[in-house]
C-alpha positions as CSV (number, residue, x, y, z in Angstrom):
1,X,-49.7,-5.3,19.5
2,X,-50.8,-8.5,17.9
3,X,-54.1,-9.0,17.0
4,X,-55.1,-11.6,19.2
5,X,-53.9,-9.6,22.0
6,X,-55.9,-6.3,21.1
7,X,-59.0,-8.5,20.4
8,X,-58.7,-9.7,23.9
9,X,-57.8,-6.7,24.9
10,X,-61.0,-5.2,23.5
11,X,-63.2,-7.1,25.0
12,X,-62.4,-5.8,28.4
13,X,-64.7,-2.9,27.4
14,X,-64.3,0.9,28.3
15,X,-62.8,0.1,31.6
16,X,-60.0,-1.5,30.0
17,X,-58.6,2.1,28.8
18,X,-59.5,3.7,32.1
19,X,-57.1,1.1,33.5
20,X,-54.8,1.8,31.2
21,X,-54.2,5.1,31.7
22,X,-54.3,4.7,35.6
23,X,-51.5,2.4,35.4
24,X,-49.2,4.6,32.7
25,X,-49.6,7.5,35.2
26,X,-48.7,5.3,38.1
27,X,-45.6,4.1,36.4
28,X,-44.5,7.6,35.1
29,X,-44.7,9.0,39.1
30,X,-42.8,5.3,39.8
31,X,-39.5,6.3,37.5
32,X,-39.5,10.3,38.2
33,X,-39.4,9.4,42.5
34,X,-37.1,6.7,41.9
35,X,-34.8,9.3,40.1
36,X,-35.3,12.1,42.4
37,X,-35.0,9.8,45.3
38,X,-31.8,8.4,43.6
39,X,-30.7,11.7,42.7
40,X,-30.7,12.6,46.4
41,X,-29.0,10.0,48.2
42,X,-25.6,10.5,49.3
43,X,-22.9,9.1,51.4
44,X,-23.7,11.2,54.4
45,X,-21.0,10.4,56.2
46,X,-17.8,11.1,53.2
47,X,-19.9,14.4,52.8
48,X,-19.8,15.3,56.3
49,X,-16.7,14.4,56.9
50,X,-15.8,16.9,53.8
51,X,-17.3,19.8,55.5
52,X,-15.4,18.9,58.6
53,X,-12.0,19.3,56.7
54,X,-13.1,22.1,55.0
55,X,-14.0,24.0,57.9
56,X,-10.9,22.8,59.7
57,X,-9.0,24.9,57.2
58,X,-11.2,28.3,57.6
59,X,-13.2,27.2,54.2
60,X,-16.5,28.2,55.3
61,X,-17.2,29.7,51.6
62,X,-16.1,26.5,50.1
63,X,-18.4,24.2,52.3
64,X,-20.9,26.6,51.8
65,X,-20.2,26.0,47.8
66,X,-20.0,22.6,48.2
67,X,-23.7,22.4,49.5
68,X,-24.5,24.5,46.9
69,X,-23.2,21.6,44.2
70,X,-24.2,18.8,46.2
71,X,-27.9,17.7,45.1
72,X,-30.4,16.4,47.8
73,X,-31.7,17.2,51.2
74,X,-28.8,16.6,53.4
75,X,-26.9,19.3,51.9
76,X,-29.8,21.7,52.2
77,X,-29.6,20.5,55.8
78,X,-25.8,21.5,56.0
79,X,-25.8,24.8,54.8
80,X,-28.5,26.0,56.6
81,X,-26.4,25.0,59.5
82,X,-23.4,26.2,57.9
83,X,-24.6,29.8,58.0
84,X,-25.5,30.0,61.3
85,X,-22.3,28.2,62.2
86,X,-21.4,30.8,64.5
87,X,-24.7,31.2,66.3
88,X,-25.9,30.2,69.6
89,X,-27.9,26.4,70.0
90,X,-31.6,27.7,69.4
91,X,-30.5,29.7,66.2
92,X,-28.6,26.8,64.8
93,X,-31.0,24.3,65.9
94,X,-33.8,26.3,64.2
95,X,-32.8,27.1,60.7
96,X,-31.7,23.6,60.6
97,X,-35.3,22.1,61.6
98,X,-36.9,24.8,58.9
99,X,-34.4,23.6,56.1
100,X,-35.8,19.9,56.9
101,X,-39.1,20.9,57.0
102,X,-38.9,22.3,53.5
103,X,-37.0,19.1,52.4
104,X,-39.6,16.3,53.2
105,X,-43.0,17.5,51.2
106,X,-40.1,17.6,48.1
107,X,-39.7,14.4,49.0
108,X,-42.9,12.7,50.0
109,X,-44.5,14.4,46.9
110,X,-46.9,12.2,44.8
111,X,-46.0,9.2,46.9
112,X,-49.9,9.6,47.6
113,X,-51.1,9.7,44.6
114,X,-49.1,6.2,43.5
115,X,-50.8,4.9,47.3
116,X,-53.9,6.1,45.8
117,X,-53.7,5.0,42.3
118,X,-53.3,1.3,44.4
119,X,-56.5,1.9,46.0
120,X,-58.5,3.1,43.5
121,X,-57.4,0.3,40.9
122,X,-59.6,-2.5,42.3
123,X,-62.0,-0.5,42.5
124,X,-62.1,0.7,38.6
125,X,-62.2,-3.3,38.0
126,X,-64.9,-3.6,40.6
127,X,-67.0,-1.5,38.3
128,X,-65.8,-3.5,35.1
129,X,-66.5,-6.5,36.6
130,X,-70.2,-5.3,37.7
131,X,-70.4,-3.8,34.2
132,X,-69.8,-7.1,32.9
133,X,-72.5,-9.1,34.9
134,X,-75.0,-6.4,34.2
135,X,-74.1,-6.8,30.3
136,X,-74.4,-10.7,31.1
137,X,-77.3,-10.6,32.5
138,X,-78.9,-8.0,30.3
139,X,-77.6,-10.6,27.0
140,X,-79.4,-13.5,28.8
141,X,-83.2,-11.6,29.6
142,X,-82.9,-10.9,26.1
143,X,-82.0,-14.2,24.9
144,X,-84.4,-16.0,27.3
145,X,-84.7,-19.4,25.8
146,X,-82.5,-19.1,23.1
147,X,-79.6,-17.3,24.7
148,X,-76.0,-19.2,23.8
149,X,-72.7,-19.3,26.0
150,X,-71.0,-17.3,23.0
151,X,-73.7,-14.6,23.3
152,X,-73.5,-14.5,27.2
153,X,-69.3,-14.7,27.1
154,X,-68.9,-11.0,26.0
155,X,-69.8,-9.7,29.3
156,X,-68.2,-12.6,31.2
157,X,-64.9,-11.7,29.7
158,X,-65.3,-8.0,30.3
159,X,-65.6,-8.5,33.9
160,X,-62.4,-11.0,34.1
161,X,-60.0,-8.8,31.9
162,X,-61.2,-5.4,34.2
163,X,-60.9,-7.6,37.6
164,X,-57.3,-9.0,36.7
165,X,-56.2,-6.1,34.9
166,X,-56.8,-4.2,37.9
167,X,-55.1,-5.8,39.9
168,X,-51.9,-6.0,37.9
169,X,-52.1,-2.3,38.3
170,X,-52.8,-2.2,42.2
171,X,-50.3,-4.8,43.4
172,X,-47.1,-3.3,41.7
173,X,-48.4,0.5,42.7
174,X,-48.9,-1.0,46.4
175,X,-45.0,-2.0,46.1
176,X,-43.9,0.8,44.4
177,X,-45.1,2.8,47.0
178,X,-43.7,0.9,49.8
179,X,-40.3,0.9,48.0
180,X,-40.6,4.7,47.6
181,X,-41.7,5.0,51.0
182,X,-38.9,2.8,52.5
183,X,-36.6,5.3,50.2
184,X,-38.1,8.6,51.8
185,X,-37.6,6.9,55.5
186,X,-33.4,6.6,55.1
187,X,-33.3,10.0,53.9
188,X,-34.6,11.1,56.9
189,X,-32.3,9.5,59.1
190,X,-30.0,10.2,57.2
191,X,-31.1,13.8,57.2
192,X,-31.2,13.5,61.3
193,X,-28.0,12.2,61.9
194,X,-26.8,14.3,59.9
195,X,-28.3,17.6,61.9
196,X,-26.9,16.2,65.2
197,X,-23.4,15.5,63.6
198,X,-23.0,18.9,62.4
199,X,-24.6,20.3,65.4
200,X,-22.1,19.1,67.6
201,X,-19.6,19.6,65.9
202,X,-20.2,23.3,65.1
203,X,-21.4,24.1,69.1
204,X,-17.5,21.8,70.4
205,X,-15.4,21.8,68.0
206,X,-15.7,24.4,65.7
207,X,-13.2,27.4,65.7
208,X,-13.8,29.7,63.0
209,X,-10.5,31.4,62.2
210,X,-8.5,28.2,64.0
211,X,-6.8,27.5,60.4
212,X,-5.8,31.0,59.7
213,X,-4.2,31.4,63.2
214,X,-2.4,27.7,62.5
215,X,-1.1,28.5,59.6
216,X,0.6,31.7,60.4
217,X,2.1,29.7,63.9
218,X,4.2,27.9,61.0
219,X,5.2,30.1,59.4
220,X,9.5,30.8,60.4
């Protein structure tokens, strides 16, 4: 940091570091949900469409193990279906709606706190900026005939820096969290198709010991 830049910096006052940590916490919950968001997204349909083969073949332990490897919600989603595959609707239906709702707090978490770190940014340079007039005003009763603009500045700058400085934080947290949100939202319908893909397809079409039988009919 130059010194020009930390002298301005500085003058921002005590709000200035306030502001400064508010934003390197919102940017650290930023990167680690863009990752675990990332992390979680998968073609849906290719992985679905794996489990279908598998269990077309009499894999059930193999799809099952392929949930296991696969990272994110949808394959949570899947194997809870998987092991009730040969249940009746209402069982199926209902270890697949407990899977998803132990899936979405995972992945709504600290979206929150980034929505409120957006909130309570503006407000943090509200207070800077009111610290600033106060000091301003404080400067000039005390300087009463003799007060000078270079004297009364200090506290004009404070409440600048904290005011803009605030909202550099708020508007980038305001779209991170949109982002994130937006993010969250295709998971879950991908997470929904998903359940009603695999539903149907277990309940109509699913014939558990179909590839063993088939594959002794070849046999000569």
């Amino acid at each position: 940091m130059t010194t020009f830049s930390y002298s301005l910096f500085a003058k921002g006052g005590p709000v200035m570091w306030l502001l400064v940590l508010v934003g390197l916490v919102a940017l650290a919950i930023f990167i680690e949900r863009a990752l675990f968001l990332h992390r979680g997204q998968i073609s849906s349909t290719e992985f679905l469409n794996g489990i279908k083969n598998l269990l077309q073949k009499d894999r059930l332990m193999e799809a099952l193990t392929l949930c296991e490897e696969t990272p994110g919600p949808i394959a949570a989603i899947v194997k809870a279906g998987l092991r009730h595959a040969t249940d009746d609707e209402q069982a199926m239906r209902f270890a697949i709606q407990e899977a998803a709702l132990v899936e979405l707090p995972v992945l709504e978490r600290r979206i929150s706190s980034l929505a409120a770190i957006a909130q309570i940014a503006p407000l943090l340079g509200l207070l800077g900026a009111l610290l600033g007039m106060i000091k301003t005003f404080y400067l000039f009763n005390q300087g009463g005939n003799y007060a000078t603009p270079l004297v009364l500045s200090g506290g004009m700058w404070e409440a600048l820096l904290t005011a803009a400085a605030s909202l550099a934080i708020a508007i980038p947290a305001h779209l991170g969290r949109h982002f994130l949100s937006g993010r969250v939202r295709a998971l879950v319908h991908d997470m929904e198709w998903v359940s009603n893909e695999l539903m149907r397809y277990l309940l109509r079409d699913y014939r558990p010991g179909a590839g063993q039988t088939a594959g002794v009919e070849q046999k000569p």
